[in-house]
Structure formats: C-alpha cells, structure tokens
N, C-alpha and C positions, 0 to 999 in steps of 0.2 A: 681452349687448347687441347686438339685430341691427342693421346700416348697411341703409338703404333707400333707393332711388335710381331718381328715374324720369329718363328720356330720353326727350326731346318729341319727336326728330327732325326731321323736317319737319312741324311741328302747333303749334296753337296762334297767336291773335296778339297784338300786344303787354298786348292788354286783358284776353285770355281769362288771360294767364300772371299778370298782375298781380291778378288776380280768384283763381287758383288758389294763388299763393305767400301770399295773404293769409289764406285761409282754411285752409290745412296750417300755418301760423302763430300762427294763433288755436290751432288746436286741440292744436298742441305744448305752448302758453301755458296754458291752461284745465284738461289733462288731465296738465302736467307730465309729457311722453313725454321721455326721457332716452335715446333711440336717435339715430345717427345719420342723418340726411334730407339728402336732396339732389338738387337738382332739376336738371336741363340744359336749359332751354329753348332754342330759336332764338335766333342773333346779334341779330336786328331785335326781340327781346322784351327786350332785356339791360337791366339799370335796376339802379338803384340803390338795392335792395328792404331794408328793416328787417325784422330775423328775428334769432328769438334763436340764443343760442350753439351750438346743435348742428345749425343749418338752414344750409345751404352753398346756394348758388347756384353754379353753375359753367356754364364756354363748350363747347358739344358739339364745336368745333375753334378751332382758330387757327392761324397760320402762324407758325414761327419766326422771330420779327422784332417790332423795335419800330411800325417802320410801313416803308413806301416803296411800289415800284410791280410790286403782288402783284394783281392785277385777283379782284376776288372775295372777298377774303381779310381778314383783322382779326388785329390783330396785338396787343402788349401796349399802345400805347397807346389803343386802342382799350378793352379789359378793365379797363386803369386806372383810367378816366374813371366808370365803375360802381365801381371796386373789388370786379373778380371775381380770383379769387386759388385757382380751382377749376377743372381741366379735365378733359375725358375723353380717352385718345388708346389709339390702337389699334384701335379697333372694326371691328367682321369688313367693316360697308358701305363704310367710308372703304377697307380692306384691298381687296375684292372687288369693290365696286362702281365707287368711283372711281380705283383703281390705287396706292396710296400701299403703297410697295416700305416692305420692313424697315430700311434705312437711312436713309429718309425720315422713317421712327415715331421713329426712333431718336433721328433729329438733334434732330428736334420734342421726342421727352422730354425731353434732353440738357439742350435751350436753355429750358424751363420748370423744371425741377427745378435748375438754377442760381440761379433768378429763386425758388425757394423754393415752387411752385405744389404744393398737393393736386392729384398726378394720380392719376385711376380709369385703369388699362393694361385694356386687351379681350388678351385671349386663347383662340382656341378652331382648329375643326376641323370642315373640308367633309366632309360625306354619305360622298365617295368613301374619306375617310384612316380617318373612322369604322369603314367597314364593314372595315379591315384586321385590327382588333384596339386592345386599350389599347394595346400596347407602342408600334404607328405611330403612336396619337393624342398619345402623350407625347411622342416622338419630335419632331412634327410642330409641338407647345404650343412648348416648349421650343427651338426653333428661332426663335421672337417672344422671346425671351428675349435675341437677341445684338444686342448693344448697349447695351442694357437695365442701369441699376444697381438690381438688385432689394433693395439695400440700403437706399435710397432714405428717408430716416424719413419722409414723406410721402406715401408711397406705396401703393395698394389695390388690388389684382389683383380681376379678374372674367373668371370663365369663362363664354365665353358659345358651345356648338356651334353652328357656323355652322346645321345643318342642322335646327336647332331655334326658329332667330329668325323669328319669327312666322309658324310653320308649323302651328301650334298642336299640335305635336310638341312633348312637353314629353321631355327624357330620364328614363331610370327611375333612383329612386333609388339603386341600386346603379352606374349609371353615374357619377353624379354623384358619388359616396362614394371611387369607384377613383381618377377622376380630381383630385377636391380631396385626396386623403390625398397622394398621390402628389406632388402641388405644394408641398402643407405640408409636406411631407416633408425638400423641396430650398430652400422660400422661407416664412421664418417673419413673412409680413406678413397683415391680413386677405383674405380670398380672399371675391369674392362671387360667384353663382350666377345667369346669365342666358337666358334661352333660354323663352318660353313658360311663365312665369311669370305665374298668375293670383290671382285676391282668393282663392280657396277652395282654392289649392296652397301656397300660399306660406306660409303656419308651419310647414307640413310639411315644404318642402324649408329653409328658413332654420332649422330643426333638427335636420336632417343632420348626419353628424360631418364636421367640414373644412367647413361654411359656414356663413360669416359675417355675412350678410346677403342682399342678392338686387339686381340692377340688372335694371329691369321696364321694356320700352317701351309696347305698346298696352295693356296692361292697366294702367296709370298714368294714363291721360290723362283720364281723369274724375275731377276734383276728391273728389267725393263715394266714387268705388272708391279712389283714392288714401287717401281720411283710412281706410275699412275696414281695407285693406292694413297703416296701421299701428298699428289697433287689434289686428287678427291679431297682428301679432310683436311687441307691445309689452311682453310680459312674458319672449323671448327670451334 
C-alpha cells in the first residue's frame, strides 16, 4: 500500500483546495482506493473538510505553541478549530529557504508529537554534499536526525534531495534504492520519496525497494493529475 501526499506550498485558494479535497474524496469513495492520501494545503485553505478514513488533511507548518504573540504563525489552537491533527515538518524550504536551525525542527517535532500529531519529517541533501558521494549524503541525512524520536508510532520519513525539488531533476533509481535501504536499515518507519516526482514516474519510483510511497509538490496541484497519480499506485 503506497502513502501519497501532495504539498500545495504556496498554491491554491481556499476555493480551489476545497473544490480539490472534494473531488480526491469522491474518487477514494467511488473507486474504494485503500492507500494512504494526504493533502497540505495553505494555512488560509484550512477547513474543516469531510473525508474518509484514509484521507488526512494536514498543516504545511505551525509553530510550537498553542497560541500567543508569534506574528505570522498558527499554532494548535488555531489547527484545532478545523481539527487538523496532521503536519509536515522538516522540509528542505522551511531548512534552506527560511532558516529554521535543527534544534528549531526539533523543538517543533518534540512539541507536536506530544500532542500525538501524524508528522511527515523532510529529510534530504544539497547538490554540493550529493556530489561527495553516498557516504557524505548519509552522513549529512542523519544529522536531521538529532533530536528527532524516530521511534515515533506516528511518524513518516520523506526523502526528499534538496537538489531535486522542482528542478525537474528527478534522482536515478539506484540513487534512491542506496539512500532509502540505507535509512530502513537504521529506522523501521514508512519512508517516502520526493524530489520531482511526476504522474508518469511515479509507480515506478513508489516501487522501488525502500519506498513507500511518494510526497509530490508541482506535479499534485492539479486535481485531475492528482486523482491519475493515484490511479498509478493504486494497486502498490
């Protein structure tokens, strides 16, 4: 059974997502698809969406906090209020782009996985550590690791090569097989596969050995490539 898992990013608005969670809903419903889905829309899309049991909704961040004075930020009262109980944390932008230090992922997982939250963890690896060899990229993974209870029972690892997110650089198979064996090796949770993942790659890399599914950003965001995508791995 493959987990599928789009992230909207910056995309979509409250209409389009509501229009989209409805229709990947339907067709869970209709076609009896038994995979795991899950969607991360925008904070300002979050609602309080009917879906059956295998359809997760989840926040693409939040801050460690129930509320206070976090300018920007949304915390769990905020998540409550929908009943999201789903989040993503780790990912290479929030890492790379907006500065969020290892001990900052850390605190943020700590303080959700108290609270009992499905977290999806990012882990991956810039162009530069790639081109060292596997040994520095493991090196490198595993390092997003400290703090981390990868014990976690709620918990779902996704690799995703920084140098591969929407570069339309997809890694080659055998990259992907080194680096997920190599994690399942040390962390026996689902592991899923991100990085330029499209509608017409993706059963192929979600059956690879060592992965478990796939976490897909631009190639998600169309409703209609979304329901393909899990028509593709539905028999995973």
């Amino acid at each position: 059974m493959a987990i599928i898992a789009s992230n909207f990013k910056t995309n979509h608005t409250r209409k389009s997502t509501n229009e989209f969670i409805q229709t990947v809903n339907n067709y869970l419903v209709e076609n009896k698809i038994s995979n795991e889905v899950y969607v991360f829309p925008t904070s300002t899309s979050l609602d309080t969406f009917q879906t059956v049991s295998n359809f997760f909704v989840g926040a693409q961040n939040a801050y460690a906090t129930k509320n206070g004075s976090f300018t920007g930020e949304i915390g769990t009262e905020q998540l409550d209020e929908f009943n999201i109980k789903t989040i993503l944390i780790g990912h290479s932008e929030r890492r790379h782009i907006l500065g969020e230090t290892q001990e900052e992922i850390a605190k943020k997982f700590n303080f959700y996985k108290e609270l009992g939250y499905k977290i999806i963890y990012c882990i991956g690896e810039p162009l530069e550590v790639k081109q060292q060899g596997l040994e520095k990229t493991l090196e490198y993974i595993y390092e997003q690791f400290i703090g981390i209870d990868t014990n976690y029972e709620n918990l779902i690892l996704a690799y995703e090569p920084v140098w591969a997110i929407g570069t339309g650089v997809t890694a080659t198979n055998e990259d992907i097989i080194n680096v997920h064996s190599a994690i399942k090796e040390k962390i026996s949770k689902p592991l899923l596969y991100g990085g330029s993942v499209k509608v017409n790659n993706v059963r192929e890399i979600c059956s690879l050995n060592g992965v478990d599914g796939a976490l897909i950003g631009t190639a998600s965001w169309i409703k209609e490539d979304f329901i393909q995508i899990l028509k593709n791995t539905k028999d995973i």
